[in-house]
Structures are given as structure tokens and as C-alpha cells.
C-alpha positions as CSV (number, residue, x, y, z in Angstrom):
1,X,0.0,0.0,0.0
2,X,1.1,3.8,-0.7
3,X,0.8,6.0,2.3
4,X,1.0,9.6,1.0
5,X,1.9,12.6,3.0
6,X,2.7,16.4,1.9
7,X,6.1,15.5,1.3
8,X,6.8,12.1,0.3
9,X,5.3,8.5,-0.5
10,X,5.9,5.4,1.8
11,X,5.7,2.3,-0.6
12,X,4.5,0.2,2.5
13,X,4.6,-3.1,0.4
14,X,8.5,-2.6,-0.4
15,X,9.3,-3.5,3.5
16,X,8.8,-2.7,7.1
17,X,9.2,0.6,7.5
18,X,10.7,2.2,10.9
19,X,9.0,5.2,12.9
20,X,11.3,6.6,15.6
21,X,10.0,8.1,18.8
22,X,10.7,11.5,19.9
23,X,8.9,12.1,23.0
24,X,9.1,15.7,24.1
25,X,7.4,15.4,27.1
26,X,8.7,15.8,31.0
27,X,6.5,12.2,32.3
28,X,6.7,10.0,29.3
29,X,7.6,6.5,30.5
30,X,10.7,5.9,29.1
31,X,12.3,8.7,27.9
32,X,10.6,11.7,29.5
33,X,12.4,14.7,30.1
34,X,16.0,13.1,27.7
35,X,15.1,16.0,24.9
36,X,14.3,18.9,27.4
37,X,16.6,21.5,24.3
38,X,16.4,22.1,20.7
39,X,20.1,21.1,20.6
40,X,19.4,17.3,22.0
41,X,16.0,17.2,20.1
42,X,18.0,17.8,17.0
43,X,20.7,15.6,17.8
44,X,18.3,12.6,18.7
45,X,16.8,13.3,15.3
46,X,19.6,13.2,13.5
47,X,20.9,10.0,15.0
48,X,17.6,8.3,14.4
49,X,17.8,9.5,10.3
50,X,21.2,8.2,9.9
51,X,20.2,5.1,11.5
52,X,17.6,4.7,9.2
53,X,14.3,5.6,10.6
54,X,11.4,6.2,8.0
55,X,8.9,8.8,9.9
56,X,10.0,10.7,13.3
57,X,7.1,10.4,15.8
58,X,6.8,13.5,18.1
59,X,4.6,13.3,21.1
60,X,3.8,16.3,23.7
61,X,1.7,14.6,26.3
62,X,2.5,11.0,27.6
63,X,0.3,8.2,27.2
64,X,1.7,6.4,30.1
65,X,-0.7,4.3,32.1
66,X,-1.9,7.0,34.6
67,X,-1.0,10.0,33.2
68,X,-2.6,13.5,33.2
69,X,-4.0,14.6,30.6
70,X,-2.1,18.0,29.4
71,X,-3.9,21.4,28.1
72,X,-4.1,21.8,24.8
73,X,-1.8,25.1,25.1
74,X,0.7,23.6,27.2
75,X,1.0,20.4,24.5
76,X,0.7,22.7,21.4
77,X,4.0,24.6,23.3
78,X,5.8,21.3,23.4
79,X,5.1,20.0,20.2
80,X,5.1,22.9,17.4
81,X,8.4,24.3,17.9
82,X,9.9,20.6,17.6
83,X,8.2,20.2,14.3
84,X,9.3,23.5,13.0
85,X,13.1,22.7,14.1
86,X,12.9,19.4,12.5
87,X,11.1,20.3,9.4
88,X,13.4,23.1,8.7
89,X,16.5,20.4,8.7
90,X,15.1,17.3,7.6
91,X,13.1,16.3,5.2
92,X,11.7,13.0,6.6
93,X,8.0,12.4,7.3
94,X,6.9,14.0,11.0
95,X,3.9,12.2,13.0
96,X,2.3,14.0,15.3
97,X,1.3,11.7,18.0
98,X,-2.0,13.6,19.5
99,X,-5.6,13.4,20.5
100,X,-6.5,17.1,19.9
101,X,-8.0,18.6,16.5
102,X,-6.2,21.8,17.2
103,X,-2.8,20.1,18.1
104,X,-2.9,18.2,14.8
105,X,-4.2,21.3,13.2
106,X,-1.1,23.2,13.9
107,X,1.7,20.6,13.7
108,X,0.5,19.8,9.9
109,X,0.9,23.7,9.6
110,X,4.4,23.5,10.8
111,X,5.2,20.8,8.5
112,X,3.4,17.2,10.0
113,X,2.8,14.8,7.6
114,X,0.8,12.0,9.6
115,X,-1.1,12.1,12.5
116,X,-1.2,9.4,14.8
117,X,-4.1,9.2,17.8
118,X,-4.4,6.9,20.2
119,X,-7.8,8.0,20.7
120,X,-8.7,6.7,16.9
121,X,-11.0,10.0,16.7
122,X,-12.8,9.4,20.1
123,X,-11.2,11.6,22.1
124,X,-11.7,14.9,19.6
125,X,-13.9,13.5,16.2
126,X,-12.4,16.8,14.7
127,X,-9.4,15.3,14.0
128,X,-10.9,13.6,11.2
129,X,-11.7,16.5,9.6
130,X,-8.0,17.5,10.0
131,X,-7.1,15.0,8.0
132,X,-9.7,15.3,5.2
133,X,-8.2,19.5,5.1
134,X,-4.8,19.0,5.0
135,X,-5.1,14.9,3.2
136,X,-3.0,12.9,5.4
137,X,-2.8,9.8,6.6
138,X,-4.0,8.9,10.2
139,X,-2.5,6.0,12.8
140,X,-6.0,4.6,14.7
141,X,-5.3,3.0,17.8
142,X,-7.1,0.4,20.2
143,X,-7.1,1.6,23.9
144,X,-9.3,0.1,26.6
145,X,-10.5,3.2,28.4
146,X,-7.8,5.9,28.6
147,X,-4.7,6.5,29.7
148,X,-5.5,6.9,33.1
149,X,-7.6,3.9,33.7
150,X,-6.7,1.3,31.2
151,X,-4.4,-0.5,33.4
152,X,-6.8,-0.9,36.5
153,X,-8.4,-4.0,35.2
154,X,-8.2,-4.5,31.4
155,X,-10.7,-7.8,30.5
156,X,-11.8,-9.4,27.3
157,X,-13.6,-12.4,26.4
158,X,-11.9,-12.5,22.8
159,X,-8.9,-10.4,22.8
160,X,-8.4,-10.2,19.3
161,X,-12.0,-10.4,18.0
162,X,-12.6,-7.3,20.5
163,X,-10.0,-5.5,19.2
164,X,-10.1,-6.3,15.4
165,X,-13.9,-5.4,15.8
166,X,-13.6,-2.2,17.5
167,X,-10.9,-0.8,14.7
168,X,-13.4,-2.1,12.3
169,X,-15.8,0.0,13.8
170,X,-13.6,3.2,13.7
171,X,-12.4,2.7,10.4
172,X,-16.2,2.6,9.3
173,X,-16.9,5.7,11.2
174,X,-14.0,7.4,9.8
175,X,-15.3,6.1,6.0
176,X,-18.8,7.6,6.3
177,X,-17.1,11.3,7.0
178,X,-15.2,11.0,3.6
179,X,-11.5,9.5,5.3
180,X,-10.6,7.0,2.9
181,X,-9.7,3.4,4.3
182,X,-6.3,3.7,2.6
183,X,-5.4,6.7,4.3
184,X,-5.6,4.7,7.1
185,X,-3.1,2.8,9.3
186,X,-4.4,0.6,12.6
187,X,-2.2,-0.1,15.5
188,X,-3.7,-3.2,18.1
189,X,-2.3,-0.8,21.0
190,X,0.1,-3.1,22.7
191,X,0.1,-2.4,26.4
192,X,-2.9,0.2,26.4
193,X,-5.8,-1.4,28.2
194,X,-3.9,-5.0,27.8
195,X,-2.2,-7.6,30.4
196,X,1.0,-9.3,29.7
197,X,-1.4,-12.5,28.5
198,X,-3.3,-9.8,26.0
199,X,-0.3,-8.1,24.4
200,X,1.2,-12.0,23.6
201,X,-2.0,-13.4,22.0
202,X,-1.6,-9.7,20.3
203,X,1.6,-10.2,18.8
204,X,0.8,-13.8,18.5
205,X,-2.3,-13.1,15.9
206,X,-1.0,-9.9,14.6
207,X,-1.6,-11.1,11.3
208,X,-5.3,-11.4,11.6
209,X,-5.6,-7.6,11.8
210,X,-4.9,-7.3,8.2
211,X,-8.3,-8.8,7.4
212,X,-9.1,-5.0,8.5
213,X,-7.5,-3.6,5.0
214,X,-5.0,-1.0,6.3
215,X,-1.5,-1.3,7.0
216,X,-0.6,-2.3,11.0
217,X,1.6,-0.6,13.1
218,X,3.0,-2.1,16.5
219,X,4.5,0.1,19.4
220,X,5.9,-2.5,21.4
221,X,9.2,-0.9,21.6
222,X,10.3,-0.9,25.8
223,X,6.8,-1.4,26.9
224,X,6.1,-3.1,30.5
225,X,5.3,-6.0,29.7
226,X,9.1,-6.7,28.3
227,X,10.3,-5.7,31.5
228,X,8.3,-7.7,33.8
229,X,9.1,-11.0,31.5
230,X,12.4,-10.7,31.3
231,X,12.8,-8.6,35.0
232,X,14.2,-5.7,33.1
233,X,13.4,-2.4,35.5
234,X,14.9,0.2,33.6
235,X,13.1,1.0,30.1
236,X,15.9,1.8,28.5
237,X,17.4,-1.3,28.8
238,X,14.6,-3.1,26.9
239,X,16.3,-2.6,23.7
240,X,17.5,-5.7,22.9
241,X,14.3,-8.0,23.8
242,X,12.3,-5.0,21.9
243,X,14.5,-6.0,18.7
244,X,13.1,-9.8,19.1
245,X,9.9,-8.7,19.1
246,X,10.1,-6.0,16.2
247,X,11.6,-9.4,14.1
248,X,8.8,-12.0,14.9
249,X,6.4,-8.6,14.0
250,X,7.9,-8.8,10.5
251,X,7.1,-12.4,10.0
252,X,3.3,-11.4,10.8
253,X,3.0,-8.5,7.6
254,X,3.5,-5.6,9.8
255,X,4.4,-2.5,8.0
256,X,5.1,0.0,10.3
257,X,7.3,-0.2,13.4
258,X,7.0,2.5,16.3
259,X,10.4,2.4,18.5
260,X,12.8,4.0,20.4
261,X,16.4,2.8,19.3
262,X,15.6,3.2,15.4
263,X,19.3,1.5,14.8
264,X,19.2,-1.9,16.5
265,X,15.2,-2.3,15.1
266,X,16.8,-1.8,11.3
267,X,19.4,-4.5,12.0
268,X,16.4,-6.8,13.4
269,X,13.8,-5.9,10.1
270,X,17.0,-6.5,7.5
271,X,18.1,-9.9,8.9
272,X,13.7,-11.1,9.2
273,X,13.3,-10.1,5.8
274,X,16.6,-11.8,4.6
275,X,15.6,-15.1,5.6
276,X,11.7,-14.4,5.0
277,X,13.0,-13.7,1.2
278,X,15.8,-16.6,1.0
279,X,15.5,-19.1,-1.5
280,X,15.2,-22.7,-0.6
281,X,18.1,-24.5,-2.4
């Protein structure tokens, strides 16, 4: 499939591609606070372009399980001036990670390409009309409640029925307001309303969620659920194990790849697709 954005065209089909996370937020799980100046945001950036990341993703208010939610203001401060630095030095596709019409609004202004809401357009509905203005892509999520109560008790009967149907249901939403289903890209939302057993039957099925006809991203990269498997406290240290998991993802037909270390999760997607393409002799 062909995602296009203002300012380039991802050939999906080709191979995995590789979004890296720039989280410019003070409480983000694993990385909050680490870009806190221009200079480091730029420099984090750059290391993740050289290493060969396909779209920068660039949050301003964590997701985390318990977080506060930040004003729209206070987010739109965060985010827009990141964007702008970026933009003005780079020319490789920006994602706004955001739940707020107005945030999305402005970041496409300052040079966005994608927009990527964990909400998938229940949190603000205008952000499909965002899209439809400027004609961008959008990344749909599955989230069991919200960020501040999806971890008290997440339950499902069918975990990936549950999900597959409630992105079914957004993408049909999105459909009957004009968003085209191939302007659209669905992520299962590993660890967002999920227990350990959820988010492996998730990565264990992940193929079935192409039956929805859009391209599936995965954010696995140093979630919880690593660390308490493999007793890894510190998030940054999930690396590694993350790289495992982003391999087995491209055996499943996942296009896109949302992670922190952009350089070790190339290495992984080169050497899946090697032996997924080798030729019996």
C-alpha cells in the first residue's frame, strides 16, 4: 500500500518501514524529560535518520498508564516548535502523535505529515476533519479506556476479536465522514488497556488484523510487559528484547514499526526479511 503525505510517499509493500520516537514530554515512561533543548531534540533526530528511521514520531503529552492529561496550550508549546526545528533540517515524514484537533491542526501547519491518535477520533472526532483538510494519513489505535484507567483491570472475552472489531468500527466511522480506508493505518495498541497474556495473544495473531484492510503498526518498543518477563526495571534497557519482538512482527505483515532505538530495530527488520525472502536450495 502507498501511504501519501505532503512531502513524500511510503511504498509500505517494499518492506517494514521504521518510525522513531521523539517524545518531548517531561513524564513519558521511558524517555521523559531526555530532549528537554532544541540542541538534544535535534541531535536525537539526526541519530535516528542516519540510522535509518522512515517517519519521526513526536509526542507532547504521555500516554503512560496514569498520566494526566495536558492542556491543549501547554502540548501545542511542546510539540510545534519541535516540528518546526525538525522540518526546517530534515526532510523525513513527522507524526504527530496527538488526541487534539487543534494540536494536529497546527503541527500539519508547521510541517506534520501524519497524524497518529491513540484515541482513533474518540477523544476529539475533529481530527478527522484534519485530516480530510490537509489529506494525510491517520494512525488509529485500540485503547481500553484511557490513559488513566486502562491499566486498573483490562478484561476481554476475545482479545483479538474485541480489538479487530472495535478498529473495524472506527475505520467505518472514519469512512462515512469522507477518510478513505487507505489513508488509514491501525495499531492493536500493545500495552494500552492489555495484560501481559493480552499483548502475547496480540503479537501472536497480529496477522489477523490485516483482514481490516489497512496497514498495522505495532508500538511494542520498551513497553512493561518486556520488562516484567524478562525482569528488566529500567526501560531503556529493553532494547534488545524489543528488537526480538520487532523481528517476529515482520514475519506477521507488519508495515510499520513505532520504537525507540531506530538503529538496532533496522538490523532486526533486515536480517527477518533476509531469511523471509531466502530461496530454498
Amino acid at each position: 500500500m502507498l501511504i501519501k503525505t505532503p512531502h513524500t510517499t511510503l511504498d509500505l509493500n517494499s518492506r517494514v518501514h521504521v518510525m522513531g520516537i521523539l517524545n518531548v514530554t517531561p513524564d513519558s515512561f521511558s524517555d521523559g524529560g531526555r530532549l528537554t533543548s532544541q540542541t538534544d531534540l535535534l541531535n536525537q533526530a539526526e541519530t535516528m535518520i542516519q540510522d535509518g528511521a522512515d517517519i519521526l514520531d513526536i509526542g507532547g503529552e504521555s500516554s503512560r498508564p496514569f498520566a494526566e492529561e495536558v492542556a491543549t496550550e501547554e502540548e501545542l508549546h511542546r510539540v510545534i516548535p519541535a516540528i518546526t526545528a525538525i522540518r526546517k533540517r530534515f526532510s523525513t515524514p513527522i507524526s504527530i502523535d496527538t488526541t487534539k484537533a487543534e494540536v494536529a491542526r497546527q503541527a500539519l501547519e508547521a510541517g506534520a505529515d501524519i497524524i497518529n491518535d491513540i484515541s482513533a477520533f474518540q477523544s476529539d472526532p475533529g481530527i478527522v476533519d484534519i485530516a480530510l483538510q490537509y489529506d494525510v494519513p491517520v494512525i488509529i489505535m485500540h485503547m481500553q479506556g484511557t490513559p488513566r484507567t486502562m491499566q486498573v483491570n483490562p478484561s476481554y472475552d476475545d482479545v483479538i476479536g474485541e480489538i479487530r472489531s472495535a478498529l473495524a468500527e472506527r475505520i467505518d466511522w472514519a469512512e462515512e465522514r469522507g477518510l478513505s480506508r487507505n489513508k488509514i493505518i491501525v495499531d492493536p495498541g500493545i500495552g494500552f488497556g492489555k495484560t501481559i497474556g493480552h499483548n502475547l495473544t496480540i503479537l501472536k495473531n497480529l496477522s489477523q488484523f490485516s483482514q481490516l484492510g489497512c496497514p498495522i503498526l505495532v508500538g511494542h518498543s520498551r513497553k512493561a510487559f518486556i520488562g516484567s518477563l524478562l525482569d528488566i526495571k529500567d526501560p531503556t534497557s529493553r532494547d534488545d528484547a524489543t528488537s526480538v519482538l520487532s523481528a517476529l512482527c515482520v514475519q506477521s505483515g507488519v508495515s510499520i514499526l513505532r520504537v525507540h532505538d531506530v538503529g538496532k530495530t533496522i538490523q532486526a527488520v533486515k536480517l527477518a526479511e533476509a531469511v523471509l525472502k531466502a530461496v530454498d536450495n
